[in-house]
C-alpha positions in Angstrom: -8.7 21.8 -1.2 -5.4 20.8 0.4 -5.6 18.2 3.5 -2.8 18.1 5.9 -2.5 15.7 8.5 -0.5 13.0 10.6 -0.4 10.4 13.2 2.3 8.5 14.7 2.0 4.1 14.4 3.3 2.8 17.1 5.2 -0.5 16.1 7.2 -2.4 18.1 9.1 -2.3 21.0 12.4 -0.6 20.2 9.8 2.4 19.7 10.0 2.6 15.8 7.2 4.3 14.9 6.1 5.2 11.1 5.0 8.8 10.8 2.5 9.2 7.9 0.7 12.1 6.1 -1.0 13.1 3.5 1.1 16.1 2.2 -0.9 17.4 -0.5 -4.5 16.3 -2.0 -7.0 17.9 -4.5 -9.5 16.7 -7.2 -6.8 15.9 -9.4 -3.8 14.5 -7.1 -2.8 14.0 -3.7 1.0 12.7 -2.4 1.2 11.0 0.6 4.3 10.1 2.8 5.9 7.6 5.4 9.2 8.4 7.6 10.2 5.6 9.8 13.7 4.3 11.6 14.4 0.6 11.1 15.9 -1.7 13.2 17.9 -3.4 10.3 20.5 -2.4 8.1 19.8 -1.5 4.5 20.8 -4.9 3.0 18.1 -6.5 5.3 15.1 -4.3 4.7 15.2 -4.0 1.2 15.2 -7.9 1.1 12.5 -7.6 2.9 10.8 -5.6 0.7 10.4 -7.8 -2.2 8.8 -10.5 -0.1 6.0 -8.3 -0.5 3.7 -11.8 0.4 5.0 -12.4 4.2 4.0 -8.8 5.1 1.2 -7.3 2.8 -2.5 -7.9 4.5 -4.6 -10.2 2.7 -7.5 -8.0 3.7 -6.3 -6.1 1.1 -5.9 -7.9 -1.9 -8.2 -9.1 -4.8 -7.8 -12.7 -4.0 -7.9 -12.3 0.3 -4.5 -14.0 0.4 -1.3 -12.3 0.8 0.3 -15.5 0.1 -0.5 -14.7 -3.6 1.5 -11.5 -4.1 4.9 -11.3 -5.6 7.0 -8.5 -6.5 10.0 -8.5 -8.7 12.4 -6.5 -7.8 14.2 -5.5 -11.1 13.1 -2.8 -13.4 10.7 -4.2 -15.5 9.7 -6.3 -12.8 5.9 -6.8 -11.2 3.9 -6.4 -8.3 1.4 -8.9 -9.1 -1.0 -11.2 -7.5 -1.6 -14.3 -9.5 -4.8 -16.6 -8.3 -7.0 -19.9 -9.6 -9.4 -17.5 -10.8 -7.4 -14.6 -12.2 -4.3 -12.1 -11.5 -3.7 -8.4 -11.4 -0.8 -6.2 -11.7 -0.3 -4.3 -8.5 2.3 -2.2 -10.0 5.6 -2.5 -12.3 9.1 -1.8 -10.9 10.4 1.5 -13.1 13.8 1.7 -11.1 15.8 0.0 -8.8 18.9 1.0 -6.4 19.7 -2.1 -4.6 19.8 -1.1 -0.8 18.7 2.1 -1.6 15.4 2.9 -3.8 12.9 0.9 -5.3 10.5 2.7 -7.1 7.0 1.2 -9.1 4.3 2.8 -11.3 1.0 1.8 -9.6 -2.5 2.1 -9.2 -3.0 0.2 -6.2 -6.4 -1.4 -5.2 -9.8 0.3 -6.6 -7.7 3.3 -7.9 -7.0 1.1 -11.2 -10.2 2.0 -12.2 -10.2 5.4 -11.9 -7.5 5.5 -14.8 -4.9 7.8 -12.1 -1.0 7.5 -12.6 0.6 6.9 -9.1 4.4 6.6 -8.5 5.5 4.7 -5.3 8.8 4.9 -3.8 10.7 3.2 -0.8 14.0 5.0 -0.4 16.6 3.6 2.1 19.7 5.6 3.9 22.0 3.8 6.2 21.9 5.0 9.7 23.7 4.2 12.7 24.1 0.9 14.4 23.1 -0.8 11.6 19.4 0.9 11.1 18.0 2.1 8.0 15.5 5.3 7.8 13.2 4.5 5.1 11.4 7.2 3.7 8.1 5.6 1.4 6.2 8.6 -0.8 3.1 8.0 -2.7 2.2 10.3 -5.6 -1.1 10.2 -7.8 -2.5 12.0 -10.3 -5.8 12.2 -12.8 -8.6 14.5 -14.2 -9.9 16.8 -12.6 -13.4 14.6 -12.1 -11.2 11.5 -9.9 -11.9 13.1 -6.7 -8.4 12.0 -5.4 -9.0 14.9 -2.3 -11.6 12.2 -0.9 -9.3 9.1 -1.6 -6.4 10.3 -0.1 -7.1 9.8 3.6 -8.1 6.6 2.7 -5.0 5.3 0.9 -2.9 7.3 3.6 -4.5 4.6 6.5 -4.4 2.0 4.1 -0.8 2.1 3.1 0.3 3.3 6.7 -0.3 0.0 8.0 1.2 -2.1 5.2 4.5 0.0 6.5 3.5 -0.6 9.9 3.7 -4.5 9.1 6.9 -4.7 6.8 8.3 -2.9 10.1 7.3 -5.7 12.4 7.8 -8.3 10.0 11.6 -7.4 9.5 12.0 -7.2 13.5 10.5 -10.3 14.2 9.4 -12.0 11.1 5.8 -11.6 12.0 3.9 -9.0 10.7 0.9 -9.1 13.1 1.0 -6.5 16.1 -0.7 -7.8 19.0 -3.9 -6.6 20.4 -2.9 -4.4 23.1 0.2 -2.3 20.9 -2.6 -1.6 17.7 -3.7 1.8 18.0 -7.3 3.2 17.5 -7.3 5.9 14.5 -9.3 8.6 14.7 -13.1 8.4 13.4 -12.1 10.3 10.4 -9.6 8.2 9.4 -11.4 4.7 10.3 -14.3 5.9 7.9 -12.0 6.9 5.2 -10.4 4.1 5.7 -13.6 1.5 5.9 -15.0 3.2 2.7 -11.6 2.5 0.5 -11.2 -0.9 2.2 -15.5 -1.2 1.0 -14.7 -0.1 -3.0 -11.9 -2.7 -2.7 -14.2 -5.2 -1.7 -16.8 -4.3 -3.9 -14.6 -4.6 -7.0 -13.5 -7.6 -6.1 -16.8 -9.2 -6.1 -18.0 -7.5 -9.1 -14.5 -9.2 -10.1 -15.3 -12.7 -9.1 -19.0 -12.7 -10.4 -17.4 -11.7 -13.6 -15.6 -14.9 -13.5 -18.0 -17.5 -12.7 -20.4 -16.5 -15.5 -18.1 -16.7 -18.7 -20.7 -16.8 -21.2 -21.8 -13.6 -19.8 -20.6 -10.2 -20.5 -19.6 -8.8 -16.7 -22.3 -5.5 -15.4 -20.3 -2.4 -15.0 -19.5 -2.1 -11.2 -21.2 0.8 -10.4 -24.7 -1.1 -11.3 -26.9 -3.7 -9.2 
């Protein structure tokens, strides 16, 4: 089953908006994209990139602070987030471009634990006036039994607005949008994107119980 759709984010006040879309999704994969004009030049936004932890949400993360992410942006590199109680590997850089691609293998969020491949790519082109037009594509794949169709949606809101806020965050520094400029999705997105932001949160639990009970071999998520 193939799902196509988009919305336009409204950002900031120079009217850069990210469009996003999920481009293709079935059982077994699903790519989704991000097209947006930045009001920086190249040099600027790909800096801005690697400070992953001023404009990533803590909402999602394992830990619930963003202040705990780091990404190293060098092949080989990670996108990890290191905390008192553990750490995890967002992703791993597998090719870098300086001012012009930056590229990681990664699972992001509850999809490490469906055992799925997913490559993420920012790609920058200089524009006029000292803008950039960064294009950001996300591509998984597993079996046939992932269910990645259902996800998709879900990771398409998700991501869209971690692009939203490295967009703010590189005009202003501030990542937040303010009340009045955040726009309401549509019901089908909010749910997908409530039930992705619920598996995150319930792995992370199951996560943190694990934790406090070291003498104790952890339950499987998936059980009470």
């Amino acid at each position: 089953m193939k799902i196509v759709h988009a919305a336009l984010f409204a950002v900031l006040a120079f009217a850069t908006a990210a469009r996003a879309e999920v481009l293709q999704s079935a059982a077994d994969h699903f790519t989704v994209a991000f097209a947006a004009e930045v009001a920086a030049p190249p040099a600027r936004t790909f800096a801005a990139l690697g400070a992953v932890q001023h404009w990533w949400s803590s909402e999602h993360t394992w830990s619930g602070d963003a202040a705990n992410l780091s990404l190293n942006a060098e092949a080989g590199g990670c996108f990890c987030e290191r905390w008192k109680q553990g750490s995890s590997e967002h992703g791993r850089v597998i090719m870098v471009r300086e001012n012009e691609l930056l590229r990681l293998d990664s699972a992001l969020g509850p999809l490490q634990e469906y055992a799925v491949s997913g490559i993420l790519s920012f790609r920058l082109e200089a524009g006029d006036d000292d803008t950039t037009r960064l294009d950001v594509d996300y591509r998984v794949n597993g079996s046939s039994a992932s269910g990645l169709d259902q996800i998709a949606p879900g990771v398409d809101q998700v991501l869209a607005l971690q692009i939203d806020r490295l967009l703010r965050y590189i005009d202003t520094g501030n990542p937040e949008a303010p009340a009045e400029a955040t726009p309401e999705p549509s019901p089908s997105r909010r749910d997908a994107r409530a039930k992705l932001i619920e598996e995150w949160g319930r792995q992370a639990t199951a996560a943190k119980a694990g934790e406090k009970k070291p003498g104790q071999k952890p339950k499987p998520a998936d059980q009470p």
